[in-house]
N, C-alpha and C positions, 0 to 999 in steps of 0.2 A: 492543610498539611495532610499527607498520608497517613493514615492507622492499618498498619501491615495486621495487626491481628483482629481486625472487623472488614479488612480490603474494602475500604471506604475513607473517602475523604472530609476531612471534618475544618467549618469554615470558622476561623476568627482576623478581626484587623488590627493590624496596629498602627497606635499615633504614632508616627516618626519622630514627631516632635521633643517627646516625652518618652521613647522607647517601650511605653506602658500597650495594655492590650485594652482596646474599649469598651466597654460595657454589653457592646450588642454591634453585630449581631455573631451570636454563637450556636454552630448547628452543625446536627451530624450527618452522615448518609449522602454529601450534596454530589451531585453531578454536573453543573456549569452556573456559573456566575457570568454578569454584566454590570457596569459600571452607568449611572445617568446622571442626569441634575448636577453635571459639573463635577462628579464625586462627591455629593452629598447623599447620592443614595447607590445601594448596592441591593440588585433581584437577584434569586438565587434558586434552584430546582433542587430537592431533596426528593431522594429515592424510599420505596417502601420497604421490608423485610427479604422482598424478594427483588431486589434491585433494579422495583421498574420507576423512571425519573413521572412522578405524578402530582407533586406540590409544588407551584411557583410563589413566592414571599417575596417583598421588597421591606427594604429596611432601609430607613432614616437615618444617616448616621448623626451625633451630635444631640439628640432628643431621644425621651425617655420613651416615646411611643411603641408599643409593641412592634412588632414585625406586621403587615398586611398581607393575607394570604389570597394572592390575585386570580388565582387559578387551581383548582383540582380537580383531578383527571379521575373518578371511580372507575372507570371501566378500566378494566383487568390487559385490552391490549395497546393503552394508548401511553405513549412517551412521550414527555415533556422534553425542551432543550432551549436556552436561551445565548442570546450573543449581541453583540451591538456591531453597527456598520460603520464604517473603518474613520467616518467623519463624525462619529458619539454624536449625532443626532439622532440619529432613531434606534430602538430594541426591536428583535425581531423572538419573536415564539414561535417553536415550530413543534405542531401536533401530528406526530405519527403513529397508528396502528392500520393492521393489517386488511382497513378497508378504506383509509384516505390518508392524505399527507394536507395540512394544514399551515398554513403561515400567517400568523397575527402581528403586527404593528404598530408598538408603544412610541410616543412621543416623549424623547427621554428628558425634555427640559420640564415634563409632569407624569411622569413614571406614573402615579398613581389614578389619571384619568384613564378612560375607557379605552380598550386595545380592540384596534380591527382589523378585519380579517379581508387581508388584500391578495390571498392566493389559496385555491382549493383541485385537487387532484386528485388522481388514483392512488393507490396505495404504493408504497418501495420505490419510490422515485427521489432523486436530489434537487433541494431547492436551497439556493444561498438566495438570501438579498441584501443587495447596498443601496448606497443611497448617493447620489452627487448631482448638486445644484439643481434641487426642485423633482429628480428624475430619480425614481426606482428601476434598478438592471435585477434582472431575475436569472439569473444560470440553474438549468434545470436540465431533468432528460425527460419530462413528463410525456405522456401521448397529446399526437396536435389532431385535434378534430374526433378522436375517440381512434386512432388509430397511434400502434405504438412506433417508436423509436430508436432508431440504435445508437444515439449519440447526443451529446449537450446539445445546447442552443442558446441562443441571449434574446432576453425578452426588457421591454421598457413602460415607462407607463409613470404619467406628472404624477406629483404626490399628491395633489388637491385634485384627482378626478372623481366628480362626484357618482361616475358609473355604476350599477349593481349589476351583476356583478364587474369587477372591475376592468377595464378591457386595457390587454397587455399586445403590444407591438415586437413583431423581430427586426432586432437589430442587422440581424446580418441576414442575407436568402442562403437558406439551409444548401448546404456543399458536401455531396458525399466522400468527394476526393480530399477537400482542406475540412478537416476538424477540428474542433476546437474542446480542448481537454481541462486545459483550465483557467482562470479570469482572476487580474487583482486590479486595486486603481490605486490612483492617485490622485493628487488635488488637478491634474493637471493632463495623466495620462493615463488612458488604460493601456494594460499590460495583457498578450495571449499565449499563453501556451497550444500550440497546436500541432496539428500531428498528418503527414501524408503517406498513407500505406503503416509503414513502419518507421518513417523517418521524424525525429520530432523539429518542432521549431519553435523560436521567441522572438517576439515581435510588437513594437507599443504604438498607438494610432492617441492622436494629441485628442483631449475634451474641454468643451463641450463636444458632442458630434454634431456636424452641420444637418439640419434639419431635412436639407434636399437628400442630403445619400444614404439617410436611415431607410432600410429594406432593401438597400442593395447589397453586391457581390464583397468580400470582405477586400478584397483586391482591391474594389474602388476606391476605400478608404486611405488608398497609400499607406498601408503597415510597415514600419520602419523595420528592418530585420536588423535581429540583433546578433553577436556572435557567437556559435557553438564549437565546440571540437568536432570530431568524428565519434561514432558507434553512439550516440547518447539512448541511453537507457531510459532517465526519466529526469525529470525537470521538477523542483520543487520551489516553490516560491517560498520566502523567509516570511517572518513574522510582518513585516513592513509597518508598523505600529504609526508610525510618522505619518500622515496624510497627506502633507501639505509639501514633504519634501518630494521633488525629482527622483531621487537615487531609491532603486529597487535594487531587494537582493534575492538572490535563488541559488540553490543548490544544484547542481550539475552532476551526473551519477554518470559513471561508462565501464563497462568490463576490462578496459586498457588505460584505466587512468584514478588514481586516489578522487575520491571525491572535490569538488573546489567548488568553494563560497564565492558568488561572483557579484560586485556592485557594478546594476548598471545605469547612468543616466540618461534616461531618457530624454531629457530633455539638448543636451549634449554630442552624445550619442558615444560619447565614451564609456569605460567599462573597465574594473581591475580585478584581478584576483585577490580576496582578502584575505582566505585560508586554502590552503593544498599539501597537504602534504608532496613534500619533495622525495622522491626517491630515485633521481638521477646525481647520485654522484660521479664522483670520482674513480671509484673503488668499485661501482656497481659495475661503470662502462669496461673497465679492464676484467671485472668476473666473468661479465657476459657477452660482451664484444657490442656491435654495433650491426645488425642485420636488414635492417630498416633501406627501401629504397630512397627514404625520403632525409633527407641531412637536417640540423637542429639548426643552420643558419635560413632552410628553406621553412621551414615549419615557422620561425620566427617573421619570414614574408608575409606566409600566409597569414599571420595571426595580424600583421599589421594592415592587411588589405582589409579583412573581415572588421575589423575595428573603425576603418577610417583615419586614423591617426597616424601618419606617419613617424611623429615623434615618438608613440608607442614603445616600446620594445616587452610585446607581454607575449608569454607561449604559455601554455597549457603542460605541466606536466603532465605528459600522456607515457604511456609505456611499450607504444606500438612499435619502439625500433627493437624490444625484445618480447615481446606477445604478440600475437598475429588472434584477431578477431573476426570470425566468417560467420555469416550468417542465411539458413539453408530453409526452405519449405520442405514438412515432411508431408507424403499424404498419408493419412489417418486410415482405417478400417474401411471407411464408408468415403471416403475419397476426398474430405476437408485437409487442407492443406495447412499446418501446424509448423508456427515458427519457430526453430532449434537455431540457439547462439553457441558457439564453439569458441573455446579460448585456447590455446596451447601454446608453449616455448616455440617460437622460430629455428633455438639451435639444437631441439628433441625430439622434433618430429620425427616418427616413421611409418610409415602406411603397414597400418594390422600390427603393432608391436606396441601402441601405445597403452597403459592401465585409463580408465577413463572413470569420473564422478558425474551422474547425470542426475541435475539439481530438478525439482519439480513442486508446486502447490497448488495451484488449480481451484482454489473457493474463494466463495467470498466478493467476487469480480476484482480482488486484489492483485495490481502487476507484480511479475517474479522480479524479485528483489535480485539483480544482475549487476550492481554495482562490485567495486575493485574491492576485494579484500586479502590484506594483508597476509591472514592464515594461512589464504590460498595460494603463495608464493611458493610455500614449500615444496607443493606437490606441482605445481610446473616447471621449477624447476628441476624435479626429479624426472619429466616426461610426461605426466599427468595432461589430458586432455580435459577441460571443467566445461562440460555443458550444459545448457539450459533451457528447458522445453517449456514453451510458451502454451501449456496445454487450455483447450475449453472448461469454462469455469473459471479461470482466473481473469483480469482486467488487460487494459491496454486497448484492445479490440472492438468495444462497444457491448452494450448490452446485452445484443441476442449472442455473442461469444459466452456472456457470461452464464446465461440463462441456458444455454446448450450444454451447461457442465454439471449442473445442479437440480436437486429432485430426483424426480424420475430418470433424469438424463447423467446420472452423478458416472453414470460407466463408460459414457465418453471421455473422460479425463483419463480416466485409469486405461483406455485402449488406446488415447492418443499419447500418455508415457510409453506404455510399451511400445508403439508404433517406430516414436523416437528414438529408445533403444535401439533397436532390429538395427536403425539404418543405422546408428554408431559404427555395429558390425557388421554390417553389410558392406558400406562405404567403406572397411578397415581405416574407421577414423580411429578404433580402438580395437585393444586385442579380445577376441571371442570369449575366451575368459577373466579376464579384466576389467568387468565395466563394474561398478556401484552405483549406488543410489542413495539418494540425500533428500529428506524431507523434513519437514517445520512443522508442528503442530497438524494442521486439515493435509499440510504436505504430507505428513507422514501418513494417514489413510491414505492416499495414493500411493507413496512407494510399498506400503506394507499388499494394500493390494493387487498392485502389482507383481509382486513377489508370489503372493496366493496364485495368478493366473500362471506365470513364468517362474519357476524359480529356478530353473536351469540358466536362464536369461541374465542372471546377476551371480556376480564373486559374491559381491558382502552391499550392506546397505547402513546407514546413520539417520534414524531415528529420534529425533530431539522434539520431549515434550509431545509424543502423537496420539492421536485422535485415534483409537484400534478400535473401542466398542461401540457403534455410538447406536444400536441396535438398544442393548439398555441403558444408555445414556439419556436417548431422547424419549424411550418409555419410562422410567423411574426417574429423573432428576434429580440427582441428591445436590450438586451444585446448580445454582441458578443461571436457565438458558433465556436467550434475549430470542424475540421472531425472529433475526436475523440470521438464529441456528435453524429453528425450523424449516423457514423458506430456500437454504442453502441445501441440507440434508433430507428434509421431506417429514410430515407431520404422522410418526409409527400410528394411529389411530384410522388414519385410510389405510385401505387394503393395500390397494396401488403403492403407495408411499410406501409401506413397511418391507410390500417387498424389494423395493428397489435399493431401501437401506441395508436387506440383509445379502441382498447382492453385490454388494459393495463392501461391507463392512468385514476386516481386517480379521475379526476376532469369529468369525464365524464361516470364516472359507479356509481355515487350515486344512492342505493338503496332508492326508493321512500317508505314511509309508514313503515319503517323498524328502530329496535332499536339498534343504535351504539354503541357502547362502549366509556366509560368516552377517549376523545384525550387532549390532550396537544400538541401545535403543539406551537414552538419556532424560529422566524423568525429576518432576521435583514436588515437594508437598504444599508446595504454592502456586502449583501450576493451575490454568483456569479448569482443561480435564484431568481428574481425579489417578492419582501416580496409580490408582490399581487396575488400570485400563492398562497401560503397561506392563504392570506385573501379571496379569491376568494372561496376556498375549504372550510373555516372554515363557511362562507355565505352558500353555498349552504346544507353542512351538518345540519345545524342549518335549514335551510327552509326545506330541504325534509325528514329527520328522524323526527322518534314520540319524541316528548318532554318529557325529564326527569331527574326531578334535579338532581339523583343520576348518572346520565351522561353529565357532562356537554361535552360541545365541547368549550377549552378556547384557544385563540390567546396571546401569550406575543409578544413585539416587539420591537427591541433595535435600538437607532441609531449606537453603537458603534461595534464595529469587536468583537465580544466575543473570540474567538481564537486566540486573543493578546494582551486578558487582564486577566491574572490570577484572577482576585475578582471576575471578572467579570463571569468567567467559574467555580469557585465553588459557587457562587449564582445560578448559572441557575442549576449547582448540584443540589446543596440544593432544588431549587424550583421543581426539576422532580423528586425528594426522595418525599419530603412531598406529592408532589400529589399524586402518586405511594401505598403510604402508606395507605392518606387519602380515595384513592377510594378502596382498599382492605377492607379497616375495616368499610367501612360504607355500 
């Protein structure tokens, strides 16, 4: 359970049996648990003061024995994380600091014999492993041969190989065209998420795999495609807990359509919708009319061919026959070519009259979060164009996208926003003085930055929870930062580095004498950066821009967690609509 006032998770069990809590094991600070030995033992990684995960324990349950402490990590950059592969045969440990990535190997019917180490790499790279019938798959993005990589890969390799080091095989011959983004299994099937350009796709190939077409083209394998709507965003696999069932579930995101929970079986090849919000009434189609070239009995076709089933009758609540979704290459400064998604009302368009929100994050190699939200009804239907720049530094695109946005490089993000801007107005996809900006935490140092370069270039912006200082953020630390800040943002103690942070950072390019654009900047005392990076920023812009009522620069401040409390997060909606609104029309 969560302890909001240590923000830390603290582990105890309970018998079901008895509704009692059991003697052991009880522990504070933990960061990821696994289950072995049937559920008679549960390992567990506890964090230090400074919340880096560096003690692995297994615990007995049912016996009075202490806890075993399997593993500890003294050196100050190395993180601990444990997990079991999806058939609770084996535990995996994974060792990361900022000079290798390590993957160790418990046998979970004896959790407490020796753990081996069947994968070693460079540092910041992703390794998952599973485990199915005798066979280790390794999804990674590691370097092959000491040379790096811009994208996953699957690797294999028997459990019983007595190799030193261990020798790992690809499953598939590496494809710059088809990528493969993410991997789940089954007793029975693997599952791909993959991706062409920008289009994504799902698709399951039966197991074992035949021994002859391991290291071939994935194509070879006859990948069963499975069915998607249009515009998809991003593709998340569900928990899929069950191993041994057929039926996989995934989440399906699109900018024209409510999220939907979809089960699909593979082995069948059928597929339902389990959750969607519906928002095709009645009452919506006579609000809004029907604009759409494509009719709800055609789309009900299509959904039937895509399926295979003709007895079917399943459609996709999508939203397309009133939002119209386009999607545009920008080129960038330096002539990189930067994907902008556009959303707007079909019956509100107009060329150079639209108000426009241009959504942005860019760290982390996190994709921009482009799924349908509700909030955002308001302001399309008002005429509102919502779009979304797919800037360097965020994910989707492969590593070196990511690695282009980040460090040294953090001011390619911030010139590939602005870029996307210009051509909003360029293209009179929105009107010159009408456009805003929306950023999220790391989002928010880009639009704030932004704003520092341009601030002619924006009406007003929305600010939620941002990252303004991080100049002395990342030199003094008062809150604990993980490598994953440093290597995103850059290490202030090299030269290089500091300055590339202070050229970026939000709280330290305020234009003097200069008129800003209306901000809303929305902050909390439980936020992971510290609420006085906002009030600090919100001070300084209010001292050094020319004063103007019709731009105010306002601070909201909550004590409580907004992002886990429903009222809470459609008020702060509501409060960044009306603003939004109000500084358009005024």
């Amino acid at each position: 359970m969560f302890d909001k006032d240590n923000d830390c998770f603290k582990l105890s069990v309970r018998d079901l049996n008895f509704g009692s809590l059991c003697s052991k094991p009880h522990a504070d600070r933990v960061s990821s648990i696994a289950w072995a030995k049937n559920g008679q033992a549960l390992l567990y990684v506890v964090t230090n003061d400074k919340q880096r995960p560096f003690r692995l324990y297994c615990s007995m349950l049912g016996t009075d024995a202490e806890d075993v402490l399997l593993m500890d990590e003294s050196q100050e950059n190395v993180h601990l994380s444990i997990r079991h592969t999806k058939d609770y045969q084996f535990l995996t440990v994974n060792a990361f600091s900022i000079q290798s990535s390590k993957v160790f190997l418990i046998n979970a019917a004896e959790p407490l014999s020796d753990m081996t180490l069947v994968w070693e790499s460079e540092a910041n790279v992703h390794c998952i492993i599973e485990h199915h019938q005798g066979y280790l798959y390794l999804f990674t993005d590691a370097s092959i041969q000491g040379k790096p990589v811009d994208h996953h890969y699957l690797l294999y390799s028997p459990v019983d190989s007595s190799c030193s080091p261990r020798n790992w095989e690809n499953v598939f011959v590496n494809d710059q065209q088809l990528i493969i983004e993410d991997v789940d299994y089954c007793n029975s099937h693997m599952l791909l998420v993959t991706r062409e350009g920008r289009k994504y796709g799902l698709c399951s190939i039966p197991l074992p795999l035949a021994n002859g077409k391991v290291g071939a083209p994935l194509k070879e394998f006859n990948p069963q495609p499975l069915p998607l709507p249009d515009h998809v965003s991003q593709i998340l696999p569900g928990p899929n807990s069950d191993f041994y069932s057929s039926t996989m579930r995934c989440t399906i995101t699109s900018p024209v359509m409510p999220d939907a929970v979809v089960d699909y079986d593979l082995k069948s090849g059928k597929w339902i919708i389990v959750q969607q919000q519906n928002l095709l009434y009645e009452r919506t189609r006579v609000l809004y009319g029907s604009a759409s070239s494509i009719s709800s009995s055609q789309k009900s076709s299509i959904s039937k061919n895509l399926s295979g089933n003709e007895d079917d009758d399943i459609t996709w609540n999508d939203l397309s026959d009133y939002y119209a979704c386009e999607e545009y290459e920008v080129s960038s400064y330096d002539g990189v070519s930067i994907p902008l998604t556009i959303l707007y009302s079909r019956n509100k368009k107009k060329n150079g009259e639209n108000p426009g929100l241009l959504h942005g994050h860019g760290a982390y190699g996190e994709i921009l979060d482009k799924r349908w939200r509700n909030e955002l009804k308001s302001l399309l239907d008002r005429g509102w164009v919502i779009a979304y720049a797919d800037v360097r530094g965020g994910g989707g695109a492969g590593k070196k996208w990511h690695h282009d946005g980040r460090g040294t490089k953090k001011l390619n993000s911030v010139k590939d926003y602005i870029s996307c801007a210009k051509f909003l107005i360029e293209r009179e996809v929105v009107e010159e003085t009408k456009l805003a900006g929306w950023g999220y935490s790391a989002g928010g140092l880009l639009v704030a930055s932004a704003i520092n370069f341009c601030p002619d270039l924006f009406r007003a912006a929305v600010l939620k929870v941002p990252f303004l200082d991080p100049t002395h953020t990342l030199l003094l630390p008062i809150i604990p930062l993980t490598p994953n800040d440093y290597e995103e943002f850059g290490y202030p103690g090299d030269i290089e580095d500091f300055r590339a942070i202070r050229e970026c950072s939000p709280y330290d390019n305020i234009q003097k004498d200069a008129l800003y654009p209306a901000v809303l900047v929305t902050s909390s005392f439980n936020t992971r950066f510290g609420v006085w990076e906002a009030a600090k920023w919100v001070a300084r812009v209010r001292e050094y821009s020319i004063y103007d009522p019709m731009h105010p620069v306002l601070l909201n401040l909550t004590t409580d967690i907004v992002e886990e409390n429903r009222y809470l997060q459609s008020k702060e909606a509501a409060m960044e609509t009306a603003f939004l609104i109000k500084i358009m029309d005024s």
